[in-house]
DRENKOL-783990 format. One line per 8 residues: number of its first residue (from 1); their letters; for each residue x, y, z of N, C-alpha, C. Coordinates in pm, 1 decimal. Atoms other than C-alpha are relative to their C-alpha. Layout:
# DRENKOL-783990
NUM> A> X/Y/Z/X/Y/Z/X/Y/Z ~ ...
This chain:
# DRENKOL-783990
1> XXXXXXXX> -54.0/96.1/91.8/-235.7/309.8/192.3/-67.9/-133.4/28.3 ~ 77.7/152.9/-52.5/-423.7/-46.3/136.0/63.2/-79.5/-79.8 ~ -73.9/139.2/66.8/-257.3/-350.6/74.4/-18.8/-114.8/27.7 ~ 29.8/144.1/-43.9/-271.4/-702.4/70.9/56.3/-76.4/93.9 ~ -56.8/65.9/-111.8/-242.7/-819.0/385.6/51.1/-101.5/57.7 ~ -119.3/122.5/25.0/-127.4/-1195.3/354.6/138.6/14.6/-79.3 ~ -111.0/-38.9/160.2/123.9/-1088.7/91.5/149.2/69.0/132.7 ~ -93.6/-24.7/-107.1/460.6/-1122.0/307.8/82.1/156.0/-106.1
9> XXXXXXXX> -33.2/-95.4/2.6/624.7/-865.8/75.9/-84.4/180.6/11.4 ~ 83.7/-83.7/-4.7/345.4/-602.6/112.2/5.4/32.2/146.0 ~ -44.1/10.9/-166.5/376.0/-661.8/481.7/84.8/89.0/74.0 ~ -106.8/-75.6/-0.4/722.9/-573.4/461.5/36.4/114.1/-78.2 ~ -14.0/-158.0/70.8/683.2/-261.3/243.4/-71.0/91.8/135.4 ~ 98.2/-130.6/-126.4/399.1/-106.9/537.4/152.3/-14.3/121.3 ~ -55.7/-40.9/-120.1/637.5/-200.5/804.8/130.3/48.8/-26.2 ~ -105.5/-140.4/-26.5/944.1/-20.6/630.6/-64.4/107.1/-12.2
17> XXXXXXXX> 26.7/-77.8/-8.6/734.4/217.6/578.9/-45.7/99.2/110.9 ~ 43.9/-39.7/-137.3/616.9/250.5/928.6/149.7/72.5/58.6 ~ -165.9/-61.2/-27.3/999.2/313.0/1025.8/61.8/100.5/-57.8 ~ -70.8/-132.0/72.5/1057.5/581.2/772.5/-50.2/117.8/14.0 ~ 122.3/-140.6/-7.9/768.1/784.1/881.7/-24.4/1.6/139.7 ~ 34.7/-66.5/-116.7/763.0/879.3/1254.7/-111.2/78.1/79.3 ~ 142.4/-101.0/-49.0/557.7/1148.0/1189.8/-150.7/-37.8/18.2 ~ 176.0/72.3/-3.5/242.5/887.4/1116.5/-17.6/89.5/-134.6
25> XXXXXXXX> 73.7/-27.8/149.8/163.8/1032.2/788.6/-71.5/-71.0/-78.7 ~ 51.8/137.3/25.8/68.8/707.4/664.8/-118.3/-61.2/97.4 ~ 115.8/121.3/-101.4/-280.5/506.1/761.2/28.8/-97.2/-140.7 ~ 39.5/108.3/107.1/-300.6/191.1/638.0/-128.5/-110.6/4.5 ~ 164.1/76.8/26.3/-578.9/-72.1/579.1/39.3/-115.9/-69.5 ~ 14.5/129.8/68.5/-579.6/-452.5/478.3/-68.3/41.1/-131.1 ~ 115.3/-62.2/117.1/-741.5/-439.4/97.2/-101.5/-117.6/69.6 ~ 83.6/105.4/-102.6/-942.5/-763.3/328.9/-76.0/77.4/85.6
33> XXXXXXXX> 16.2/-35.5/-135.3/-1032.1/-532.7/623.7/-147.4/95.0/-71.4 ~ 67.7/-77.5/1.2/-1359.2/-382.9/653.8/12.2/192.5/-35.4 ~ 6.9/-177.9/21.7/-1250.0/-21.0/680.7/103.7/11.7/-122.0 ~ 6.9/-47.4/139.9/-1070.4/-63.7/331.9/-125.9/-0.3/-111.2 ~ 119.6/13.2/66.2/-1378.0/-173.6/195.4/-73.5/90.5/23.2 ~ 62.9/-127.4/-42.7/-1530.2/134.4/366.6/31.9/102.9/-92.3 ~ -65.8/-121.6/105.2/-1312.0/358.4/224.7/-15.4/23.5/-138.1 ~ 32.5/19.2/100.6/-1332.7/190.7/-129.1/-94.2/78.1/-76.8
41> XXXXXXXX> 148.5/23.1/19.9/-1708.0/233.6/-136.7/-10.3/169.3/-99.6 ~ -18.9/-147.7/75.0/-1594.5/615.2/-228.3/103.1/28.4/-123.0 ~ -47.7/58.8/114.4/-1463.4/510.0/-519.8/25.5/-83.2/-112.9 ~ 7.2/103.8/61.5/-1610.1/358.4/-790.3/135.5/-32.3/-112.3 ~ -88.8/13.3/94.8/-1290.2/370.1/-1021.3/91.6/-130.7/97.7 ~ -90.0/138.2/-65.9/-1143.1/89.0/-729.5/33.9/-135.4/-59.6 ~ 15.2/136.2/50.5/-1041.2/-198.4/-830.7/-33.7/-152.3/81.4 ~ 86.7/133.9/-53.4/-1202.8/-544.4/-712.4/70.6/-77.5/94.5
49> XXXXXXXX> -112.6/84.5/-46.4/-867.9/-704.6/-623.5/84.0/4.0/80.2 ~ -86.1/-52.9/-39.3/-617.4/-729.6/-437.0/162.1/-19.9/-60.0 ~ -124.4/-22.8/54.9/-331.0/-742.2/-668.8/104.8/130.0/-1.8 ~ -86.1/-68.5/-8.8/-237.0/-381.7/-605.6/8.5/70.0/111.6 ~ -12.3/-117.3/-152.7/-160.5/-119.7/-323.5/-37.3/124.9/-97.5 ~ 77.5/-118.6/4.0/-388.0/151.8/-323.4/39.5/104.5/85.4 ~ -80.5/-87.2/-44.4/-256.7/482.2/-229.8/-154.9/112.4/-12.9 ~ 145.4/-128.5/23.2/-576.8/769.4/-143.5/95.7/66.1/76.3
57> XXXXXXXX> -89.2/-138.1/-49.8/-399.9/1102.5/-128.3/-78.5/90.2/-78.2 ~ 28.5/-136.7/66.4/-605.3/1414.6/-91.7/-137.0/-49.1/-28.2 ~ 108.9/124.9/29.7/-903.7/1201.3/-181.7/-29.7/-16.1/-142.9 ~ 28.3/81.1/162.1/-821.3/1079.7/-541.0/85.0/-118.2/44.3 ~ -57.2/142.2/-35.9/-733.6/705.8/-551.1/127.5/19.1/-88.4 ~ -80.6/1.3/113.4/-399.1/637.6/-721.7/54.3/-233.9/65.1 ~ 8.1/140.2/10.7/-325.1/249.2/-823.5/161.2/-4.9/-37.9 ~ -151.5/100.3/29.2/1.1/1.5/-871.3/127.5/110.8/-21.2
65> XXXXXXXX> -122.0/-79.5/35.9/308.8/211.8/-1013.5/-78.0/151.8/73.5 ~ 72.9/-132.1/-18.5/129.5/542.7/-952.6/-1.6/-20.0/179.4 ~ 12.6/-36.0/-155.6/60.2/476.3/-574.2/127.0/-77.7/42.0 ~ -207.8/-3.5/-51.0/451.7/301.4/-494.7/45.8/169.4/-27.0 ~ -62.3/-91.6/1.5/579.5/624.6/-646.9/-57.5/114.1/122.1 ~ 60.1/-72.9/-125.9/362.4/868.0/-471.4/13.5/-4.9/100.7 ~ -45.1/27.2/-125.2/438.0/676.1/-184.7/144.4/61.6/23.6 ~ -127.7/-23.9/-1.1/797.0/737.9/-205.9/8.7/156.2/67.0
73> XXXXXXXX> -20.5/-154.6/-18.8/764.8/1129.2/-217.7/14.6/26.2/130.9 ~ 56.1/-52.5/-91.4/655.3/1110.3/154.7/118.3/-69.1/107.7 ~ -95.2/47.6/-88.4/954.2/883.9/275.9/111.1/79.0/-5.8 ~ -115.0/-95.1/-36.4/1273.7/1066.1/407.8/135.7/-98.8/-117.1 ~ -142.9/63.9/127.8/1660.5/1080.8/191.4/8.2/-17.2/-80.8 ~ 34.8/16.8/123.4/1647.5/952.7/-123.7/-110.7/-46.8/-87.6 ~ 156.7/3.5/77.4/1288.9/821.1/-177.1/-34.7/44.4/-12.8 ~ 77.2/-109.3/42.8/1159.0/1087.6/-295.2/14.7/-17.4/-168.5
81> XXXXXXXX> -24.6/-8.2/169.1/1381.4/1048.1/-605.3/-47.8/-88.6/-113.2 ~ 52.8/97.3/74.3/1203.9/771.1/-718.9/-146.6/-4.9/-74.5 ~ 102.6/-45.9/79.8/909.4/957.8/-819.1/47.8/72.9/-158.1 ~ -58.2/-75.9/188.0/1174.5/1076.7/-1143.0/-68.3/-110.4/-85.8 ~ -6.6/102.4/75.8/1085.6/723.4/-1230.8/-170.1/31.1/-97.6 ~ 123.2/-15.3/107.0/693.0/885.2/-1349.7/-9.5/18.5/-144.3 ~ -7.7/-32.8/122.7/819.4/1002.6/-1646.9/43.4/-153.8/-117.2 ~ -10.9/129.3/66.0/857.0/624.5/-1772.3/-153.5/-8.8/-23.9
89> XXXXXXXX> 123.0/-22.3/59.9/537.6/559.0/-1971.2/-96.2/-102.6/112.4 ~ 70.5/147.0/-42.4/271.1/360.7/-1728.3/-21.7/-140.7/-68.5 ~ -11.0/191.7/41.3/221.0/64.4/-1926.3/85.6/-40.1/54.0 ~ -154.3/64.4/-25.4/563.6/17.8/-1902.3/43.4/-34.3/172.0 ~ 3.7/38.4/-122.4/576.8/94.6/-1541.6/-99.2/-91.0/29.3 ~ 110.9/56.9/-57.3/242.6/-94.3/-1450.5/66.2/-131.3/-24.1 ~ -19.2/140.9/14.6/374.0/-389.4/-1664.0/89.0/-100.3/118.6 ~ -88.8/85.5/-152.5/661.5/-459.9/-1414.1/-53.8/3.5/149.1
97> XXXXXXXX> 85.1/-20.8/-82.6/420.0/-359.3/-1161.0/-79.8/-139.9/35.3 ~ 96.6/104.6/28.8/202.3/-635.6/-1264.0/96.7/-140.6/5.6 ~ -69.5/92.7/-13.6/503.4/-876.5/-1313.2/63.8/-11.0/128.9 ~ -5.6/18.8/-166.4/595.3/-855.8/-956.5/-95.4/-14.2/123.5 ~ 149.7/8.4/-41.7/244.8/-860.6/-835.9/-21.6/-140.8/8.7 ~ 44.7/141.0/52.1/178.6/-1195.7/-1023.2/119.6/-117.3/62.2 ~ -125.8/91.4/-44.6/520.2/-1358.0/-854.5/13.3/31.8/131.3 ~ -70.5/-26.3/-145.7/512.9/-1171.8/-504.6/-23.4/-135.5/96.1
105> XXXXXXXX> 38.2/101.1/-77.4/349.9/-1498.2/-317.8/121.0/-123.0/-5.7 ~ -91.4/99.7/24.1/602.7/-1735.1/-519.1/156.5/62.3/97.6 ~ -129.2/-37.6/-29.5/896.9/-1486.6/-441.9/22.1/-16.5/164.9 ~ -18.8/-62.8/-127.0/803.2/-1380.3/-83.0/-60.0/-92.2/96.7 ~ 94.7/79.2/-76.9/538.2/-1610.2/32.5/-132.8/78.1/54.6 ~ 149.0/-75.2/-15.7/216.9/-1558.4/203.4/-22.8/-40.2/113.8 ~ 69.1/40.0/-96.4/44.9/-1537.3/542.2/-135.3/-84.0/3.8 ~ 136.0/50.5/-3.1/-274.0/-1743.9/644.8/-64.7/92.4/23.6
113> XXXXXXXX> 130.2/-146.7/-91.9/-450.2/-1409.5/816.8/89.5/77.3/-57.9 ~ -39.1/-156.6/2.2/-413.0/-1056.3/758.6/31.8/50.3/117.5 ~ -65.5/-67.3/-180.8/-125.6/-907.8/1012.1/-115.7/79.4/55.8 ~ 59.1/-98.3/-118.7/-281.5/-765.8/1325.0/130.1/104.5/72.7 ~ -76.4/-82.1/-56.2/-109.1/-475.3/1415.3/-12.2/11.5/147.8 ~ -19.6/39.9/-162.9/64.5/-446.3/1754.3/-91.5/132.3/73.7 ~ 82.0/-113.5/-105.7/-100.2/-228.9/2035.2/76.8/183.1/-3.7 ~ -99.9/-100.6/21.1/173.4/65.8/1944.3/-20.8/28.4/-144.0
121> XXXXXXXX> 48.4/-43.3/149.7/93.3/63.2/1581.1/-161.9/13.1/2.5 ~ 205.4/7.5/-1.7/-335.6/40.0/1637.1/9.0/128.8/-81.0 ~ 15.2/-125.1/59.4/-355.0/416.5/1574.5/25.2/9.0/-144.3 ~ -20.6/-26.3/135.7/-165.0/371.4/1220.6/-70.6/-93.5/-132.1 ~ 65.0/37.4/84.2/-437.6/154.1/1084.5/-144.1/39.3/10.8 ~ 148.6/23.3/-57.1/-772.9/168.9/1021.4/-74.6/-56.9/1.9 ~ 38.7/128.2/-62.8/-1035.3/-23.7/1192.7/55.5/15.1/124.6 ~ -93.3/73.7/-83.4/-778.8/-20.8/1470.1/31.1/81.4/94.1
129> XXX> 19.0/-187.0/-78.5/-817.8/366.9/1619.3/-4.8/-33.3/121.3 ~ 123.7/-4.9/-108.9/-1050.9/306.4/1878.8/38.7/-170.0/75.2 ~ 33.2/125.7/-52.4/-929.5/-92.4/1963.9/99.4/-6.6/99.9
């Protein structure tokens, strides 16, 4: 999963997500960080920006509404059920996608740097394996 790593609510989506997943199922990646830009590179359909969280599962990219849901499937209890929400038309999803995108900095705020993960999380990013 790659996300924007100043972006305090993006922040706080990886690190509930880090807590819901034990198993490590999840890598993640700054969309800033070299080894998303690595990854990217295998994918020209990427997009340029970092307005959304990028979700590579399986190795097809999936973007904004499409990679939250997907995400969901993989968290424990009731997130899963929130992939019923696909059957809402994308525009529609993307749009509010996009309208929370365009307000997360106002709503949530923003870091100066892209978090550095602690010495206990290294392994669940990448870039961060081997440091």
């Amino acid at each position: 999963m790659l996300f924007d790593g100043v972006c305090n609510l993006c922040n706080g989506a990886v690190q509930f997500i880090i807590g819901q997943d034990p198993e490590g199922v999840f890598r993640f990646a700054s969309l800033q960080s070299d080894a998303a830009k690595e990854l990217l590179e295998q994918f020209p359909e990427a997009p340029a920006d970092v307005s959304t969280v990028i979700l590579v599962e399986k190795g097809r990219l999936f973007t904004r509404s499409d990679a939250a849901l997907r995400a969901a499937r993989y968290l424990p209890g009731a997130w899963p059920a929130l992939y019923g929400f696909v059957i809402v038309p994308r525009p529609i999803r993307n749009a509010v996608y996009d309208w929370i995108a365009r307000n997360r900095y106002r709503w949530f705020g923003k870091k100066d740097q892209c978090m550095v993960p602690t010495k206990e999380l290294r392994g669940r990013f990448l870039g961060y394996e081997n440091v």
